[in-house]
LOZAFI-26813 format. One record per residue (C-alpha): residue in three letters; x, y negated, z negated. Coordinates in pm, 1 decimal. Last residue first. Layout:
! LOZAFI-26813
{"ALA"; {X; Y; Z}}
...
//
This chain:
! LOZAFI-26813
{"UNK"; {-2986.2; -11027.1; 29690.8}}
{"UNK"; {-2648.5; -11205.2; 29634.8}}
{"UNK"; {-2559.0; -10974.1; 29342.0}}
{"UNK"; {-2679.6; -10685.1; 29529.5}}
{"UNK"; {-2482.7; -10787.5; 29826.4}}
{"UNK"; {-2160.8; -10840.4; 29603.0}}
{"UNK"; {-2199.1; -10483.2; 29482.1}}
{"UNK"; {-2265.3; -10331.2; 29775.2}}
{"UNK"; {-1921.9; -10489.2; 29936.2}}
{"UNK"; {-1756.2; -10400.9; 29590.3}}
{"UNK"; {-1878.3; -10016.8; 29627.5}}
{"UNK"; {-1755.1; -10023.7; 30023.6}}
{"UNK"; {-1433.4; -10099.5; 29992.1}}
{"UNK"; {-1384.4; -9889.9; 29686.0}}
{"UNK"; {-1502.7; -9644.7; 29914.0}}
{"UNK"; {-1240.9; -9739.8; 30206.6}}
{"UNK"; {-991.1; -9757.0; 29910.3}}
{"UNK"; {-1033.4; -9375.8; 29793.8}}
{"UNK"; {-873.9; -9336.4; 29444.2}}
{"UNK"; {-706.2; -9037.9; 29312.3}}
{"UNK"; {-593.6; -8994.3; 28958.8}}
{"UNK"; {-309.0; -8711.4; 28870.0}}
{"UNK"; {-199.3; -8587.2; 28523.5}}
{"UNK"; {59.4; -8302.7; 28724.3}}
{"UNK"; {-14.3; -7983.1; 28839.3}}
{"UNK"; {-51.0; -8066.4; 29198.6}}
{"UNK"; {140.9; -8378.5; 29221.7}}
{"UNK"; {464.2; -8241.9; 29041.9}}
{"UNK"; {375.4; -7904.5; 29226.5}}
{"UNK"; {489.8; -8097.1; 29519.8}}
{"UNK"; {323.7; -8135.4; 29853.5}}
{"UNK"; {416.5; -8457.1; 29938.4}}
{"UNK"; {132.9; -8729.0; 30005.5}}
{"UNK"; {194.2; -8849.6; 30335.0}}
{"UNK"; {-61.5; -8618.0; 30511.1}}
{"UNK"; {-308.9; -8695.6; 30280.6}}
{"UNK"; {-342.9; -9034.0; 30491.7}}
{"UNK"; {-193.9; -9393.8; 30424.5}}
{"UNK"; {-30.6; -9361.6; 30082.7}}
{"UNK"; {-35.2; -9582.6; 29720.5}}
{"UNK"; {118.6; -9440.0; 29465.4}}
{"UNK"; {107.3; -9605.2; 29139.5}}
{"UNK"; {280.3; -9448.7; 28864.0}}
{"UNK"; {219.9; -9453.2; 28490.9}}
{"UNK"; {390.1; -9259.3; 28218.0}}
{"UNK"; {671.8; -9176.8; 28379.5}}
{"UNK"; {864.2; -8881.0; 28357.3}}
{"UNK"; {682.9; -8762.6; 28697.1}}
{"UNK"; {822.6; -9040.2; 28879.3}}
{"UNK"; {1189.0; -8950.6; 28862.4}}
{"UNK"; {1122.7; -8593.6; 28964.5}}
{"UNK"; {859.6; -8731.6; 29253.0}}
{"UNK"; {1159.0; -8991.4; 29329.4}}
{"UNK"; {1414.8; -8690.0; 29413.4}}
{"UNK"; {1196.2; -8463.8; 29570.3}}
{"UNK"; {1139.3; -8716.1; 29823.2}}
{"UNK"; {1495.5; -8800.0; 29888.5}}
{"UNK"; {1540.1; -8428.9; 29956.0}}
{"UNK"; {1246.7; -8399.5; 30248.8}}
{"UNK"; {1354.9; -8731.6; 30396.5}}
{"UNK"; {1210.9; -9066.7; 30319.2}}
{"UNK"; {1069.6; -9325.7; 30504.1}}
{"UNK"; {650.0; -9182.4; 30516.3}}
{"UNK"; {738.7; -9124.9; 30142.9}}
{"UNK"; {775.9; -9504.9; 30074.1}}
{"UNK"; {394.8; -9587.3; 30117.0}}
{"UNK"; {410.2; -9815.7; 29776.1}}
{"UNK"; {532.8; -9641.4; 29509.8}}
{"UNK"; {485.3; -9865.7; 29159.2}}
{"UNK"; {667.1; -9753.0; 28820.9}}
{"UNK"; {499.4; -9877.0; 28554.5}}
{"UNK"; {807.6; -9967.6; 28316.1}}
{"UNK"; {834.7; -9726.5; 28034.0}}
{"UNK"; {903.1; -9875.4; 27675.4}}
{"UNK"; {1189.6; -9995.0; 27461.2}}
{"UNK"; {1164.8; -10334.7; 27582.7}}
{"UNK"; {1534.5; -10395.6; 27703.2}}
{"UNK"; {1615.8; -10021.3; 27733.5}}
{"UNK"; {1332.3; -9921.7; 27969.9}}
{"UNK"; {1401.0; -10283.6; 28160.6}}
{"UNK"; {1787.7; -10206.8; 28174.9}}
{"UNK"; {1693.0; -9816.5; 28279.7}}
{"UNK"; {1409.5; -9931.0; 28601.2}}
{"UNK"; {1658.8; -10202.0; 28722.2}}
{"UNK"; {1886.8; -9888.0; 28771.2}}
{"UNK"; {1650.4; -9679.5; 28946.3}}
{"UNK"; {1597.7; -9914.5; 29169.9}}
{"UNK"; {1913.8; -9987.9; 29273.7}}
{"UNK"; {1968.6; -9605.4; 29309.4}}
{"UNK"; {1689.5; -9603.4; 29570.5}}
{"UNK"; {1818.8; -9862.0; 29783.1}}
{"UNK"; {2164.8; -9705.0; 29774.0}}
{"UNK"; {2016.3; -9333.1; 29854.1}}
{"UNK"; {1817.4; -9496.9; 30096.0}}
{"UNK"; {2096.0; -9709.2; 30301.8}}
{"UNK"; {2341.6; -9376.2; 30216.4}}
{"UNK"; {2003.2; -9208.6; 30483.4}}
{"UNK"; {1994.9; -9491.6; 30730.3}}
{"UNK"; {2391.9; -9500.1; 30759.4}}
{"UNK"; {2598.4; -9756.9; 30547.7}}
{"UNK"; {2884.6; -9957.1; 30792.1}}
{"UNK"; {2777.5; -10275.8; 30754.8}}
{"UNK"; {2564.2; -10344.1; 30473.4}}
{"UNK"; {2706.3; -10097.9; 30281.4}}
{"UNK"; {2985.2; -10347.4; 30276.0}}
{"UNK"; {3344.6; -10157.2; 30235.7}}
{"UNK"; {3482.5; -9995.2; 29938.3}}
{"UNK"; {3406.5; -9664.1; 29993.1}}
{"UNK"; {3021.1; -9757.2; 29987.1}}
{"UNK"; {2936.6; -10129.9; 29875.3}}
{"UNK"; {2661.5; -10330.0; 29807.1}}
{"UNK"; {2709.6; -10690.8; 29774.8}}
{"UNK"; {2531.7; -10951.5; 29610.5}}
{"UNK"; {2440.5; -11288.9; 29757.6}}
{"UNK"; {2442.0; -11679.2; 29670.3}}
{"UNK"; {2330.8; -11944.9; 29862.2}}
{"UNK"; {2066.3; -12085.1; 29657.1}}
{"UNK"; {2289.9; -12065.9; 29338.7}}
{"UNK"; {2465.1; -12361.1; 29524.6}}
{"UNK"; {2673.1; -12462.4; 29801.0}}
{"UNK"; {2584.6; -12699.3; 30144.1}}
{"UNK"; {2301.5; -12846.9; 29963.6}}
{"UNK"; {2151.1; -13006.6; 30288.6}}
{"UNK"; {2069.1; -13337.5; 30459.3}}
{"UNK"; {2283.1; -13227.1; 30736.4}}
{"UNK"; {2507.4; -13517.6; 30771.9}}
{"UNK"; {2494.9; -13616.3; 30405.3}}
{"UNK"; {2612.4; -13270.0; 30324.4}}
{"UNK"; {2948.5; -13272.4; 30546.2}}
{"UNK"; {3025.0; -13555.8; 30458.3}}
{"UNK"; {2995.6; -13463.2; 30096.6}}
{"UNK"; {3195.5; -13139.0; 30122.1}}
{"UNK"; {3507.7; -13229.3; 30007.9}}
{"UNK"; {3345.7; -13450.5; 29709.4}}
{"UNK"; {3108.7; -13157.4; 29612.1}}
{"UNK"; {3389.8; -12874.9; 29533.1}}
{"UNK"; {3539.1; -13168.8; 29307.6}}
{"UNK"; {3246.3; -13146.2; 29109.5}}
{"UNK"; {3248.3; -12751.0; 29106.9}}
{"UNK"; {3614.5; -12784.8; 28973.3}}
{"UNK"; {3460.7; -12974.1; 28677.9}}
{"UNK"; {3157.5; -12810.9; 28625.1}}
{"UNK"; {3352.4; -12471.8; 28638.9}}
{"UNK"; {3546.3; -12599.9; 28277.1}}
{"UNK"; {3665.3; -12270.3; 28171.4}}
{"UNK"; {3727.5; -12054.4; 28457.2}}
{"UNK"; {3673.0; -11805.9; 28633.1}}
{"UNK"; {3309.9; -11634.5; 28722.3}}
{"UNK"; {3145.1; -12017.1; 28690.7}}
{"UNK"; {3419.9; -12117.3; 28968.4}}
{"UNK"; {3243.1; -11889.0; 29226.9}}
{"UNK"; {2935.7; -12129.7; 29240.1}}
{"UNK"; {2796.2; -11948.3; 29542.3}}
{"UNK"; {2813.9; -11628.1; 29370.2}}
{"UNK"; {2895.9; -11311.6; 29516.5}}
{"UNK"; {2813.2; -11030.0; 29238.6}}
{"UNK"; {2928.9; -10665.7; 29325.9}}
{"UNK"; {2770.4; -10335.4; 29349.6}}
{"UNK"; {2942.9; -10058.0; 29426.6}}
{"UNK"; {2946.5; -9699.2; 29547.1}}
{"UNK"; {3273.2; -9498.4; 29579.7}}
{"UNK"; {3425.2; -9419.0; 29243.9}}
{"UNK"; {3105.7; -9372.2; 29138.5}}
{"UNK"; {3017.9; -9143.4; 29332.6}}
{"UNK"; {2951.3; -9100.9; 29689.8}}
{"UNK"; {2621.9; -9183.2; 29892.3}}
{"UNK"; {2479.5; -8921.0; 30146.8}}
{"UNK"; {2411.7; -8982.3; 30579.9}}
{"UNK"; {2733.2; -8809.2; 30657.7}}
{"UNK"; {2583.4; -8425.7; 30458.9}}
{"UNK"; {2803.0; -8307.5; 30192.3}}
{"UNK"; {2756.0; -7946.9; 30219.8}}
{"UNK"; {2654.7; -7786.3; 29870.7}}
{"UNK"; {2365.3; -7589.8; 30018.5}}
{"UNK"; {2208.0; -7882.0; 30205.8}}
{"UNK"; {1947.3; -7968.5; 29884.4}}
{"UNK"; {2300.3; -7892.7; 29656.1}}
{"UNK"; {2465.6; -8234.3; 29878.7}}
{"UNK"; {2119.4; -8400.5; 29831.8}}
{"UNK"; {2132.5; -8359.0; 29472.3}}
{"UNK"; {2502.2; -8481.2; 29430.8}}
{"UNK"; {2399.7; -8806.6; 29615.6}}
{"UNK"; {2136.0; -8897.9; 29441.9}}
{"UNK"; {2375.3; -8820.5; 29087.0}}
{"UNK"; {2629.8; -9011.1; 29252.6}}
{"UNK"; {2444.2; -9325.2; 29322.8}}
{"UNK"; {2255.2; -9312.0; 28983.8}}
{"UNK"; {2642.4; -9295.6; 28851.0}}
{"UNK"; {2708.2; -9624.8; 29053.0}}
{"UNK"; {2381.3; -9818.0; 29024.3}}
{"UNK"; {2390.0; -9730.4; 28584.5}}
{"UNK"; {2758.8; -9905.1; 28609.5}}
{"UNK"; {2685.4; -10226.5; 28828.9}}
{"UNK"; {2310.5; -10292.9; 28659.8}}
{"UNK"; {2384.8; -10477.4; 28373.0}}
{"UNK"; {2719.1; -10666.0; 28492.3}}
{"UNK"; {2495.9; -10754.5; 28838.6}}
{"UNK"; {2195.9; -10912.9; 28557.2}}
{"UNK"; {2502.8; -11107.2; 28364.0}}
{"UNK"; {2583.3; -11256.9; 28638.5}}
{"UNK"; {2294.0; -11379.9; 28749.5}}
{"UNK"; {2254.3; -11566.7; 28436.4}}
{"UNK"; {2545.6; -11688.5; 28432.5}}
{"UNK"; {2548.0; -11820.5; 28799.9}}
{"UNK"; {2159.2; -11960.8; 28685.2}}
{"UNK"; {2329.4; -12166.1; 28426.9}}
{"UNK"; {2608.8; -12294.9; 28637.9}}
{"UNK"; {2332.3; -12389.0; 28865.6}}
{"UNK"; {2124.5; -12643.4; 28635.4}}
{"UNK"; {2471.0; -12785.7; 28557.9}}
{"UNK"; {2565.3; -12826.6; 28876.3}}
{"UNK"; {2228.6; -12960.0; 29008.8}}
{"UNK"; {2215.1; -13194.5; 28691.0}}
{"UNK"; {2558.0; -13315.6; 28776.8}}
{"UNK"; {2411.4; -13390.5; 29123.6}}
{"UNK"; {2118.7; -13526.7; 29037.9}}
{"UNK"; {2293.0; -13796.9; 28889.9}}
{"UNK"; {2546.3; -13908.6; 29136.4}}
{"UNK"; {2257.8; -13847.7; 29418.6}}
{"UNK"; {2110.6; -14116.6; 29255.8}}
{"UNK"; {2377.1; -14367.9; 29232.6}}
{"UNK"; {2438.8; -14299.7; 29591.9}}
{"UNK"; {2088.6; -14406.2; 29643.4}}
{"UNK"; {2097.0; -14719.7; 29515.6}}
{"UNK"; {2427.2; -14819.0; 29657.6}}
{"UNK"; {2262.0; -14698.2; 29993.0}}
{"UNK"; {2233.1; -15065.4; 30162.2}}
{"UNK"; {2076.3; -15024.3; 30547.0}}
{"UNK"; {2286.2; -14924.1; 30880.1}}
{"UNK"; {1948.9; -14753.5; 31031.4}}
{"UNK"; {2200.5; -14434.3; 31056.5}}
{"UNK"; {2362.6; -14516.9; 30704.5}}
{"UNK"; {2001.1; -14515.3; 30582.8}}
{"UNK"; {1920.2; -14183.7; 30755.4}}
{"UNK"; {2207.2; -14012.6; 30639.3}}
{"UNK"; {2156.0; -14126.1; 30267.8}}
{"UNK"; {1774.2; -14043.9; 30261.4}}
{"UNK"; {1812.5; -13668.7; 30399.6}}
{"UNK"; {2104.1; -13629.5; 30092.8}}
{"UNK"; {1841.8; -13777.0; 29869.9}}
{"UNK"; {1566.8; -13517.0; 29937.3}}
{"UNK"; {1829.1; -13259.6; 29938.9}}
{"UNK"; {1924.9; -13359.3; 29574.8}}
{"UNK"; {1561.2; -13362.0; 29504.7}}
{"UNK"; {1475.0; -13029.0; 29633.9}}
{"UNK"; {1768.4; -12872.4; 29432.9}}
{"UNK"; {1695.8; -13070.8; 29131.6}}
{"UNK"; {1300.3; -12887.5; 29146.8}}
{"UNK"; {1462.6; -12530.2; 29241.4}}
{"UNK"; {1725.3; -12581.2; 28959.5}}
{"UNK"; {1415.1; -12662.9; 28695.3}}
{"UNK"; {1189.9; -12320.7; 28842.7}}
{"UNK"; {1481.7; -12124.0; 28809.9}}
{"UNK"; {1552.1; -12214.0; 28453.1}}
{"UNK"; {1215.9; -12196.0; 28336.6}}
{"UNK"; {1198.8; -11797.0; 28534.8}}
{"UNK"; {1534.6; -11725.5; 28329.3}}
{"UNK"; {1406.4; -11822.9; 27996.0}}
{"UNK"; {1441.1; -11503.1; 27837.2}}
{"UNK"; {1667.9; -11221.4; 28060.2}}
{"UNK"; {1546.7; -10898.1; 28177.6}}
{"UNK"; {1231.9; -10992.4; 28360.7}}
{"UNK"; {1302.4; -11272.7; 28533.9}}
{"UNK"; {1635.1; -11153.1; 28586.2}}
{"UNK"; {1497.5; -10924.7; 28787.3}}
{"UNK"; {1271.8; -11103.5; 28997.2}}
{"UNK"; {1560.0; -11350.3; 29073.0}}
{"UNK"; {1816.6; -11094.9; 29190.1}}
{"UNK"; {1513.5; -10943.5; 29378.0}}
{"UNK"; {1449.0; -11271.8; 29557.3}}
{"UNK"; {1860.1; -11357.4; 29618.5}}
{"UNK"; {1845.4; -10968.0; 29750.1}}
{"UNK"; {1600.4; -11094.7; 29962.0}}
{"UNK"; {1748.7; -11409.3; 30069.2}}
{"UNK"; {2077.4; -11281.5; 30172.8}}
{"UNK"; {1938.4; -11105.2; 30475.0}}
{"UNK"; {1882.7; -10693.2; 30506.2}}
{"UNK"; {2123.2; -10433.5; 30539.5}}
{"UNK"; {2119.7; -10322.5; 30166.5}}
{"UNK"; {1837.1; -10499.5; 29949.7}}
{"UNK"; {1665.0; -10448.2; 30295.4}}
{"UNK"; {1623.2; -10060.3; 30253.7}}
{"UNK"; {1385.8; -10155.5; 30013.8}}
{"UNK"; {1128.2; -10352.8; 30230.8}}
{"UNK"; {969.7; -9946.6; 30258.0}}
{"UNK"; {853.2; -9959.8; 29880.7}}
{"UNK"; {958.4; -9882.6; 29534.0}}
{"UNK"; {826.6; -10156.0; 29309.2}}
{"UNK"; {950.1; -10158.7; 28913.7}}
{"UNK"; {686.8; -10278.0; 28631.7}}
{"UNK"; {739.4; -10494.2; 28305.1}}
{"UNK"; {429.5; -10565.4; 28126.6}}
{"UNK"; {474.5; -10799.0; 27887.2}}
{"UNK"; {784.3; -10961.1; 28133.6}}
{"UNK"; {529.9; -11235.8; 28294.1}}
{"UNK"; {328.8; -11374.9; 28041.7}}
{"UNK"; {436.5; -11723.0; 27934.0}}
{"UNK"; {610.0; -11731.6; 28329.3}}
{"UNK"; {252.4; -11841.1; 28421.7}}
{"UNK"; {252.6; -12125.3; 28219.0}}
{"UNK"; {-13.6; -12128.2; 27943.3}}
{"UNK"; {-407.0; -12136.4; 27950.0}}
{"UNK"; {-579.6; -12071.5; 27604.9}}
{"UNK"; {-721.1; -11729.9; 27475.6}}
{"UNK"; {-891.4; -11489.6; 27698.2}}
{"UNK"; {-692.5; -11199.7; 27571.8}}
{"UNK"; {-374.5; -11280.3; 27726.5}}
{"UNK"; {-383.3; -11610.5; 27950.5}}
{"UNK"; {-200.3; -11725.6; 28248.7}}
{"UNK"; {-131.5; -12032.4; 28496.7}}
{"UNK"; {17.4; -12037.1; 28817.6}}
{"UNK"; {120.3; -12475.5; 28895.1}}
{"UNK"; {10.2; -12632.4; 29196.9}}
{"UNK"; {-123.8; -12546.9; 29561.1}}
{"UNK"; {-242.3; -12247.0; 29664.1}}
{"UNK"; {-270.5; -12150.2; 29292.3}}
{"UNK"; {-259.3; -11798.9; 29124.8}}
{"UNK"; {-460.9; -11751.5; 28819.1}}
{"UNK"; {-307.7; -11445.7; 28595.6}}
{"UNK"; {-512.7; -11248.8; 28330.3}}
{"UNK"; {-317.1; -11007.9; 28081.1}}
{"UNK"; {-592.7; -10829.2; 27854.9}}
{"UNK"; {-454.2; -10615.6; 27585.6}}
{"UNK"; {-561.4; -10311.1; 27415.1}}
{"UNK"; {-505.5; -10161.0; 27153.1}}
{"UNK"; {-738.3; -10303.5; 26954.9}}
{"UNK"; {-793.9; -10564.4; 26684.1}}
{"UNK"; {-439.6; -10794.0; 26802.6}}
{"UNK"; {-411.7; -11121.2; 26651.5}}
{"UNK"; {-182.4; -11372.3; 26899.7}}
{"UNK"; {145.7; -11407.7; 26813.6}}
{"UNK"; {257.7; -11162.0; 27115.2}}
{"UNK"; {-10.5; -10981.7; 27216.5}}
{"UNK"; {225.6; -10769.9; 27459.3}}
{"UNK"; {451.7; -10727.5; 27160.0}}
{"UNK"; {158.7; -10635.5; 26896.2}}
{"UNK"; {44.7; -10382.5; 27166.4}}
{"UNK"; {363.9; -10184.1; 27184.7}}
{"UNK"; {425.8; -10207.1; 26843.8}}
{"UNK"; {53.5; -10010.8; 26802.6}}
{"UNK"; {67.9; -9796.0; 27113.7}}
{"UNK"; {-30.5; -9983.4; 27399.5}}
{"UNK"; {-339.9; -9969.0; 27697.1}}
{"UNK"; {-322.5; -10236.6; 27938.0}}
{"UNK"; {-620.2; -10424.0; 28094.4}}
{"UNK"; {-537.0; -10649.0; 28392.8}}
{"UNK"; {-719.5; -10929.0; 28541.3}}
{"UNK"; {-543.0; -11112.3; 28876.4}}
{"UNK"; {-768.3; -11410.2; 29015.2}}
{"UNK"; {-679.0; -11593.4; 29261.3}}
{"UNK"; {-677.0; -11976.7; 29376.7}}
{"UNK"; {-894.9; -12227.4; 29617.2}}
{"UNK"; {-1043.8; -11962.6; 29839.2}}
{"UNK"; {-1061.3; -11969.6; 30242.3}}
{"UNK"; {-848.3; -11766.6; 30281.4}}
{"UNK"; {-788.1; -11487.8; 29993.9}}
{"UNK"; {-407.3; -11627.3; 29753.8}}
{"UNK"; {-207.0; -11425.5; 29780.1}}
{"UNK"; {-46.2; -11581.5; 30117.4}}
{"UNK"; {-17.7; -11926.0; 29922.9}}
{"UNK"; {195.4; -11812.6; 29673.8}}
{"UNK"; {558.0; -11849.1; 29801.1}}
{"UNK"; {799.9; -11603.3; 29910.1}}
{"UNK"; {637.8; -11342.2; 30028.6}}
{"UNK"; {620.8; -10971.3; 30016.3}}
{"UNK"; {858.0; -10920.0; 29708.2}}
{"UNK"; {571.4; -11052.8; 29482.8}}
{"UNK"; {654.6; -11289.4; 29186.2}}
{"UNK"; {533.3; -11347.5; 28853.4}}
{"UNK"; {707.3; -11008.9; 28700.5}}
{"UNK"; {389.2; -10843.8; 28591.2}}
{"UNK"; {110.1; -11020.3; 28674.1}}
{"UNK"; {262.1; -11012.9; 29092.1}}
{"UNK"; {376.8; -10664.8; 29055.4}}
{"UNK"; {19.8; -10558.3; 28957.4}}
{"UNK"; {-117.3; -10755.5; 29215.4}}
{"UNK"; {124.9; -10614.6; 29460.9}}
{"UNK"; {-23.5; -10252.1; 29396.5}}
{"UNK"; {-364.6; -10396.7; 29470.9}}
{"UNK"; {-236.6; -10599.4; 29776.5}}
{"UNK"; {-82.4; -10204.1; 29879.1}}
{"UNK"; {-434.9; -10081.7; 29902.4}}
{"UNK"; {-567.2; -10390.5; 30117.7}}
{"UNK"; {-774.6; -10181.4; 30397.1}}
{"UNK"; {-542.0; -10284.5; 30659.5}}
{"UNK"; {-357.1; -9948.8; 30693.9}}
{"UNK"; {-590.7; -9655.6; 30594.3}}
{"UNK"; {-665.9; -9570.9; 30256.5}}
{"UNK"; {-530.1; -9406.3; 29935.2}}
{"UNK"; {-445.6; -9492.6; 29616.6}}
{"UNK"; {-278.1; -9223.1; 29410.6}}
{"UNK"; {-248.1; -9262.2; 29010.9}}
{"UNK"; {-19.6; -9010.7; 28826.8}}
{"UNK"; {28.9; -9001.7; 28496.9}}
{"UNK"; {-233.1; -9269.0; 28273.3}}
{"UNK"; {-536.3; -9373.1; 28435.8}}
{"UNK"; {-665.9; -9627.6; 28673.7}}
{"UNK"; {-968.9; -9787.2; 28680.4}}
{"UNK"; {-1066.7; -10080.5; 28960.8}}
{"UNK"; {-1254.6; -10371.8; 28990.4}}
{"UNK"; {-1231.9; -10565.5; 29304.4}}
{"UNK"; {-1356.9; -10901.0; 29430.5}}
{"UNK"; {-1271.3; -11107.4; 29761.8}}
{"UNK"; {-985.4; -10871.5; 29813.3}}
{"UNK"; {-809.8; -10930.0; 30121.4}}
{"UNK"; {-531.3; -11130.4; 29954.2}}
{"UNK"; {-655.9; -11232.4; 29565.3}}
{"UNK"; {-975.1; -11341.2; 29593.1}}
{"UNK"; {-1044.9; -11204.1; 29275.2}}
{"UNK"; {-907.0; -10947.3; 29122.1}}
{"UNK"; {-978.9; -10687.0; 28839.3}}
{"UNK"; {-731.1; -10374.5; 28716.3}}
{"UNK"; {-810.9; -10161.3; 28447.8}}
{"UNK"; {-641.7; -9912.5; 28262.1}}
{"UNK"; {-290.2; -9989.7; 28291.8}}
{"UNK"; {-63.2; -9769.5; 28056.3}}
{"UNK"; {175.9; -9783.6; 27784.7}}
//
């Protein structure tokens, strides 16, 4: 499975853009500002509804414009095309995935120009994994982005995820909403029987909204725990024979030694039978303490996952290069469940990570990238592609952005003219 055409319109700095792209190797290049990684993120954004460079979609969408336009041909073997097509009647082989992103209001999508569904209809067809410099955040970075990739995942591994999230992150709103309206009515000195009865129901719709996405988590960190810990070693082994065998201070361990652990929020869920009950009783202690912030206090929204090396928090105590090596086998791992979920090759996205990594860690993701059967590299200058007989010998596509630049600029005068 392969991409073989990619459209947009205003989507970031791209007022319109077609572009082809082959199978193997595909390397975008163009100075910084140009817009090649927003063509790298449109792919990401059609394939797993979310980018990991923002958290909303008003950024994607070009200023000025109303909504975006992501278009995307993709080239299938015969199951492979009957699953992106889905119910719909397939005459080719290839499908056309097209994605309208809103400022305001709901994403829609269609898949061969037939009617408009919800955005999350289509996300998963063409499931795709990012490598790029924000990586090394997933390690020492906030809570909230490893919350965001938890949730990009998921989207794509588990059915139903991206409804789920999008119903908790609606009762979550409310319940704060509410919580805001309590304080300031007992400030004013005003009747809240009305509201209280209110926040009694969103409440048990909040916990049960959240116990779902716990589970769901969950199940993502069980997935991805055992593959992150042997990918670990095996990075780490490689660098170790790079360095003639010495174990270098900057190197993950094994899998004895590198972990990844689940912290939810909703801790009960992990524990016990009845968590709705115990998570209940979780909200009467805190409820002063929610009404006087007008905040959720616990929830799915504040959970994390840990990374560990020798048993304490990567976060903490990893160096820049075991912060790569963890980074990197994260990756990796969400790469294998998605491989073995849909039984076909993710696109596999590189967006100027070689500038970050050493000579070894380089090696290592041009050997995992040339199994693939589509990458996406996007780079600065030539100087940051890696000279690698992988690249040299290998099915490889270039494209020039500043002349890609300049062919839709010529284009849209023409059409203007």
């Amino acid at each position: 499975m392969h991409i073989s055409r990619l459209a947009l319109d205003h989507f970031r700095s791209w007022e319109h853009c077609v572009l082809d792209l082959h199978p193997g190797v595909n390397i975008v290049q163009g100075a910084n500002g140009l817009g090649k990684t927003n063509l790298v993120e449109a792919v990401e954004v059609i394939s797993t509804g979310s980018s990991h460079r923002t958290s909303s979609s008003i950024p994607l969408v070009q200023r000025g414009a109303t909504s975006a336009t992501i278009r995307m041909n993709v080239e299938a073997d015969d199951n492979n095309a009957a699953d992106l097509a889905s119910a719909q009647s397939a005459s080719s082989n290839t499908t056309t995935l097209e994605a309208t992103i809103t400022a305001r209001g709901a994403n829609r999508g269609r898949i061969n120009g037939g009617a408009s569904r919800y955005m999350r209809d289509i996300v998963g067809r063409v499931p795709s994994v990012s490598f790029t410099p924000e990586d090394q955040q997933l390690v020492s970075g906030d809570p909230a982005v490893r919350r965001a990739f938890l949730n990009q995942t998921a989207t794509q591994l588990i059915a139903g995820y991206a409804d789920r999230l999008q119903t908790f992150t609606h009762i979550a709103k409310q319940r704060a909403a509410l919580l805001k309206q309590l304080n300031q009515q007992r400030q004013a000195g005003q009747n809240a029987d009305a509201t209280l009865s209110g926040l009694e129901i969103w409440t048990g719709q909040f916990i049960e909204a959240g116990i779902a996405i716990t589970r769901d988590r969950a199940k993502v960190i069980d997935r991805l725990a055992g593959p992150f810990a042997q990918l670990c070693a095996q990075l780490a082994a490689a660098a170790d024979d790079a360095s003639d065998g010495d174990r270098a201070s900057d190197d993950a361990g094994s899998p004895a030694i590198a972990g990844l652990k689940y912290q939810p929020s909703f801790e009960e869920v992990l524990g016990a039978e009845d968590p709705a009950a115990l998570i209940s009783e979780h909200f009467r202690r805190i409820y002063p303490g929610e009404v006087a912030r007008g905040i959720n206090l616990i929830g799915p929204q504040r959970d994390d996952m840990t990374l560990t090396l020798y048993g304490m928090p990567a976060r903490e105590f990893a160096s820049n290069g075991e912060t790569w090596t963890l980074a990197l086998a994260l990756k990796m791992a969400v790469y294998g469940a998605l491989s073995e979920t849909f039984g076909r090759k993710p696109i596999v996205i590189l967006d100027d990570v070689f500038a970050q990594l050493d000579e070894s860690r380089r090696a290592q993701i041009l050997r995992f990238a040339a199994a693939q059967d589509q990458v996406l590299i996007t780079v600065a200058a030539d100087g940051d592609i890696p000279s690698s007989p992988i690249i040299a010998e290998g099915r490889t596509h270039r494209i020039d952005v500043a002349a890609l630049k300049r062919d839709m600029q010529a284009q849209e005068t023409a059409d203007h003219a």
